[in-house]
N, CA, C and O atoms as a GROMACS GRO file, in nm:
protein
  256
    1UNK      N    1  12.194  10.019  11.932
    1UNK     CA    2  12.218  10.050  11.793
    1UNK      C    3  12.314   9.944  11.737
    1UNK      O    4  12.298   9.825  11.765
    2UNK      N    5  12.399   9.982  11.670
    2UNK     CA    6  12.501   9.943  11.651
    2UNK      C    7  12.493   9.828  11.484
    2UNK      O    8  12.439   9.888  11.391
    3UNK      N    9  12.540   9.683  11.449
    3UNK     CA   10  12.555   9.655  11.357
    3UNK      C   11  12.367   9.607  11.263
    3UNK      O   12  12.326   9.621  11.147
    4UNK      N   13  12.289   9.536  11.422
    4UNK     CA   14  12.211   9.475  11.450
    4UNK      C   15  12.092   9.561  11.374
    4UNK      O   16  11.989   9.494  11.369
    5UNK      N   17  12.081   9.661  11.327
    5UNK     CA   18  12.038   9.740  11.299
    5UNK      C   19  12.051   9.712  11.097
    5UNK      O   20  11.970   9.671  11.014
    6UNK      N   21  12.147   9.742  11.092
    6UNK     CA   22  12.176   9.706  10.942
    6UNK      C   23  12.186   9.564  10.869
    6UNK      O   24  12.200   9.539  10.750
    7UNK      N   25  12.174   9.478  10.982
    7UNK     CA   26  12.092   9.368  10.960
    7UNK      C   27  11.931   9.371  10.930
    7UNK      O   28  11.870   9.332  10.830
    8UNK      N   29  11.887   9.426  11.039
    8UNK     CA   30  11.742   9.445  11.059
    8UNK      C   31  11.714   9.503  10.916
    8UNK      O   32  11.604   9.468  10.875
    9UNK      N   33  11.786   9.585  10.826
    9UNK     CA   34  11.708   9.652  10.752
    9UNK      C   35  11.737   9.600  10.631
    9UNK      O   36  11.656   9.624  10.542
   10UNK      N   37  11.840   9.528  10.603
   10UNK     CA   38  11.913   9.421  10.502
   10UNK      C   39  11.790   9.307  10.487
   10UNK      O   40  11.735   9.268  10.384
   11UNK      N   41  11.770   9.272  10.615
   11UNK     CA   42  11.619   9.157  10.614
   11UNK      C   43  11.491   9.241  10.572
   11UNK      O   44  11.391   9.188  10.522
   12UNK      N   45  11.502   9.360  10.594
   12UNK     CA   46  11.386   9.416  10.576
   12UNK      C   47  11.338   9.436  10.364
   12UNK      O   48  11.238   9.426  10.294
   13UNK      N   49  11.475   9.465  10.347
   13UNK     CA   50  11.506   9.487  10.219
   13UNK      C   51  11.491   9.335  10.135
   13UNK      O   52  11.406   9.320  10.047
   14UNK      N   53  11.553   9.265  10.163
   14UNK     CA   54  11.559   9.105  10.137
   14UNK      C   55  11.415   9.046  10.108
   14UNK      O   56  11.379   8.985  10.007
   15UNK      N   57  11.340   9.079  10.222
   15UNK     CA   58  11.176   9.006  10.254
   15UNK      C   59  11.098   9.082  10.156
   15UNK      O   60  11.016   9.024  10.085
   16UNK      N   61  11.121   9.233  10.145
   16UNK     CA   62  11.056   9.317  10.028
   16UNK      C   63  11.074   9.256   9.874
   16UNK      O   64  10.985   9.223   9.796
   17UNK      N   65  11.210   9.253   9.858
   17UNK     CA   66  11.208   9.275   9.700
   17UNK      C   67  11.114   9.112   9.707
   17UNK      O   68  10.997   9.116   9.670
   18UNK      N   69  11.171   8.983   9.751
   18UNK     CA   70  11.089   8.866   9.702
   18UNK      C   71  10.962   8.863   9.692
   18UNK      O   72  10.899   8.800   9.607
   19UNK      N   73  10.903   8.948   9.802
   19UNK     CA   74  10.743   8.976   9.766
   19UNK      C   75  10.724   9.072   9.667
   19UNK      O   76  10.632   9.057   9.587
   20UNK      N   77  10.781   9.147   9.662
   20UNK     CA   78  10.778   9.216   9.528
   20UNK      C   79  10.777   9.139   9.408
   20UNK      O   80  10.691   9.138   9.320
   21UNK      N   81  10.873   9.079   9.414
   21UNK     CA   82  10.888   8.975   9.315
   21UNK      C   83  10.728   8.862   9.246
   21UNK      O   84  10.663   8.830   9.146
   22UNK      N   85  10.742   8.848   9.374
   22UNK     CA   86  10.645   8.705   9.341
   22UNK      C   87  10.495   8.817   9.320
   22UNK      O   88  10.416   8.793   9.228
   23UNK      N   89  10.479   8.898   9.385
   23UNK     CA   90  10.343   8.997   9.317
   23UNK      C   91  10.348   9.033   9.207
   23UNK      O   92  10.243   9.043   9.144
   24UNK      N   93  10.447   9.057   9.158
   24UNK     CA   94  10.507   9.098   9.008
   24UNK      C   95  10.442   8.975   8.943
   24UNK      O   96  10.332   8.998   8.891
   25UNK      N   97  10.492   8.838   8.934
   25UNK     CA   98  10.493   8.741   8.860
   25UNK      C   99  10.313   8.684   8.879
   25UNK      O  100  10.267   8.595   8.808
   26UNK      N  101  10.234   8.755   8.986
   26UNK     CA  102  10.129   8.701   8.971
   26UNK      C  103  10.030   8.816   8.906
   26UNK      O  104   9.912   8.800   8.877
   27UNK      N  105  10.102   8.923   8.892
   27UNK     CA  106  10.045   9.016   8.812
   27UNK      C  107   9.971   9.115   8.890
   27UNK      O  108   9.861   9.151   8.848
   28UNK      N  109  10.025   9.170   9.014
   28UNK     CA  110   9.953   9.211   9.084
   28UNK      C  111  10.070   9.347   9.107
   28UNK      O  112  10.153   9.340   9.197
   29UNK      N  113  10.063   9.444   9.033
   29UNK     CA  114  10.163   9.519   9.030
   29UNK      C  115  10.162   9.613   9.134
   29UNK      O  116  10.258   9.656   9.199
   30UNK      N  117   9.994   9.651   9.144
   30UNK     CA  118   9.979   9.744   9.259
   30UNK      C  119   9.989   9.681   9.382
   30UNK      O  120  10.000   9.761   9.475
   31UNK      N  121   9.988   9.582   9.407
   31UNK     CA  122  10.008   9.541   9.533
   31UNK      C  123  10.144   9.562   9.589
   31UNK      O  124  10.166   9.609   9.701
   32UNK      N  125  10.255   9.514   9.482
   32UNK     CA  126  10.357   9.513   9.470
   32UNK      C  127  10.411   9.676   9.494
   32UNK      O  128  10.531   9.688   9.519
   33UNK      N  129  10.352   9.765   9.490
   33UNK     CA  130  10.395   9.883   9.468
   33UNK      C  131  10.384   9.904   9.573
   33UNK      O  132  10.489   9.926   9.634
   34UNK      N  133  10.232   9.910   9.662
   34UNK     CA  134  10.222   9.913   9.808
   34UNK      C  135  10.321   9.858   9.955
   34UNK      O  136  10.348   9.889  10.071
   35UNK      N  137  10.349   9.750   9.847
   35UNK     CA  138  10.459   9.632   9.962
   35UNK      C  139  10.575   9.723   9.994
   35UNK      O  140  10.619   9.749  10.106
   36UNK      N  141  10.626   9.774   9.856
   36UNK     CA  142  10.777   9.843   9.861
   36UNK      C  143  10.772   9.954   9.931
   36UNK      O  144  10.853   9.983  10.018
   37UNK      N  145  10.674  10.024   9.897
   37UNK     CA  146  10.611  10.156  10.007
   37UNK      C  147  10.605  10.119  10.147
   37UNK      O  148  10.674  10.169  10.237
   38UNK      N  149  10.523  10.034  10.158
   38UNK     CA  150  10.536  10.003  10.328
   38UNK      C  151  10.667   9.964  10.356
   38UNK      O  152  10.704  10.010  10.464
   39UNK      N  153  10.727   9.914  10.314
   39UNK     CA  154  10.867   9.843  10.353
   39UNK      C  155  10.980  10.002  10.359
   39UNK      O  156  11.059  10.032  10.447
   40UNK      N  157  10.957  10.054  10.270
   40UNK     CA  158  11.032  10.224  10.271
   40UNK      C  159  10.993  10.238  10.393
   40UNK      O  160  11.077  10.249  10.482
   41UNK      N  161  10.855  10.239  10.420
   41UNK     CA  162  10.803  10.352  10.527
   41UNK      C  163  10.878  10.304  10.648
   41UNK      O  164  10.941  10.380  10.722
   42UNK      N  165  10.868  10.147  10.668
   42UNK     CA  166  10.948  10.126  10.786
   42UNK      C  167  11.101  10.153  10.840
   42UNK      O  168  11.151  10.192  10.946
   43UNK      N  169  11.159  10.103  10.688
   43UNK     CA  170  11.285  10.100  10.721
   43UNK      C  171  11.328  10.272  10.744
   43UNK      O  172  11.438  10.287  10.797
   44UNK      N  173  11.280  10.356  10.722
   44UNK     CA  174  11.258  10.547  10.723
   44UNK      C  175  11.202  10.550  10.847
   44UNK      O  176  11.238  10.654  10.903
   45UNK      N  177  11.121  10.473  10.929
   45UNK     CA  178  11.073  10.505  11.028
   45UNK      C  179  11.201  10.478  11.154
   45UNK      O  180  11.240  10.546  11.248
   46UNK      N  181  11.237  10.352  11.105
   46UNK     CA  182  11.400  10.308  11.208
   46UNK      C  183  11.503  10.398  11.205
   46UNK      O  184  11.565  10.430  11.306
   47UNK      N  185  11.527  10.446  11.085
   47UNK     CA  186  11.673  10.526  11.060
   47UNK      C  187  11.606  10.700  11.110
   47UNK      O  188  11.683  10.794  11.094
   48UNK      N  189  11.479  10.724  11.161
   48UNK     CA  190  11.450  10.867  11.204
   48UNK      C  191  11.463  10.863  11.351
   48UNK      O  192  11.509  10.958  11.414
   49UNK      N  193  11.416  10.735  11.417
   49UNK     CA  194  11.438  10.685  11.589
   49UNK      C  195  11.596  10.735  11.598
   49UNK      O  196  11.640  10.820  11.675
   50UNK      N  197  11.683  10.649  11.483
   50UNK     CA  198  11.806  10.703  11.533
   50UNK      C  199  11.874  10.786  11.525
   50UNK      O  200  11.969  10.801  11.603
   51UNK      N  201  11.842  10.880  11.415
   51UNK     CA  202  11.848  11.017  11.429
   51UNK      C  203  11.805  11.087  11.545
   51UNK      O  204  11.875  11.153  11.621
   52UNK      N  205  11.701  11.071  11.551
   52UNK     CA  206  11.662  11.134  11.691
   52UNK      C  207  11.755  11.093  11.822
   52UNK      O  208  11.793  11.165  11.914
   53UNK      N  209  11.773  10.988  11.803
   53UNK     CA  210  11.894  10.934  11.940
   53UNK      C  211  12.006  10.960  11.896
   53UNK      O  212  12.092  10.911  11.970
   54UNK      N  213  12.060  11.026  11.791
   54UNK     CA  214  12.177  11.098  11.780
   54UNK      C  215  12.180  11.238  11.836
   54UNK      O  216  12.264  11.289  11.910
   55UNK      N  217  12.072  11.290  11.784
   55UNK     CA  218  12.059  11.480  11.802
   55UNK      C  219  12.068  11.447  11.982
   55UNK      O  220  12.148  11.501  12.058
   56UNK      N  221  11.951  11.337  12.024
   56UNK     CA  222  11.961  11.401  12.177
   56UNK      C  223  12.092  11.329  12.244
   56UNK      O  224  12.086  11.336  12.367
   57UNK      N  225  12.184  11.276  12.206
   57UNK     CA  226  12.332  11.233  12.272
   57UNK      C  227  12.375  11.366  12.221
   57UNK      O  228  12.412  11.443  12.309
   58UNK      N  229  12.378  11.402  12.124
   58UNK     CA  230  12.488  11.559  12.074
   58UNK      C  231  12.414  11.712  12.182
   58UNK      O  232  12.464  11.821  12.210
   59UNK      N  233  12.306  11.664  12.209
   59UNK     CA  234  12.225  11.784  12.281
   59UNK      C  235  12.290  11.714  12.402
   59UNK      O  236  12.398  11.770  12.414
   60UNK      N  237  12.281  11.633  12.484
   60UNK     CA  238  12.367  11.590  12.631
   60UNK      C  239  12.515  11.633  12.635
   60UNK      O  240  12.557  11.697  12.731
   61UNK      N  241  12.583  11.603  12.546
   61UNK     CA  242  12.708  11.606  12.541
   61UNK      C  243  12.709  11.729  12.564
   61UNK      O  244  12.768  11.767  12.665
   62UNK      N  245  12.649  11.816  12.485
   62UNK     CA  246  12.726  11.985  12.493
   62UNK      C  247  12.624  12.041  12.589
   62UNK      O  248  12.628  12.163  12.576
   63UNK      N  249  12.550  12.013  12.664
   63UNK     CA  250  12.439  12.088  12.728
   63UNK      C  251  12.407  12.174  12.650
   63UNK      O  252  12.456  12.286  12.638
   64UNK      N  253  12.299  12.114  12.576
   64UNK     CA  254  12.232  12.224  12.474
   64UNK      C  255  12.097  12.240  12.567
   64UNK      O  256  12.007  12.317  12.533
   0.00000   0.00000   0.00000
């Protein structure tokens, strides 16, 4: 985990909006709409892994 992570999703965010961008400017709005969606979906897909690797360290810790 740790910082490497909020990098990962800072780049993830970064690489989105410019394609967003440049789909925008070629007039391709729906594409653009799709991009930002997939790019949500991922960066939601990373931050649920680590949720999940939180609940099961808090389930170890206390013997749940």
């Amino acid at each position: 985990m740790g910082i490497d992570l909020i990098f990962k999703i800072a780049a993830i965010g970064i690489l989105i909006s410019v394609l967003n961008q440049v789909l925008i400017r070629a007039g391709r709005e729906e594409q653009a709409m799709l991009t930002t969606l997939a790019g949500l979906v991922v960066v939601l897909l990373m931050v649920i892994q680590q949720i999940d690797y939180l609940f099961n360290t808090v389930k170890t810790i206390f013997d749940l």
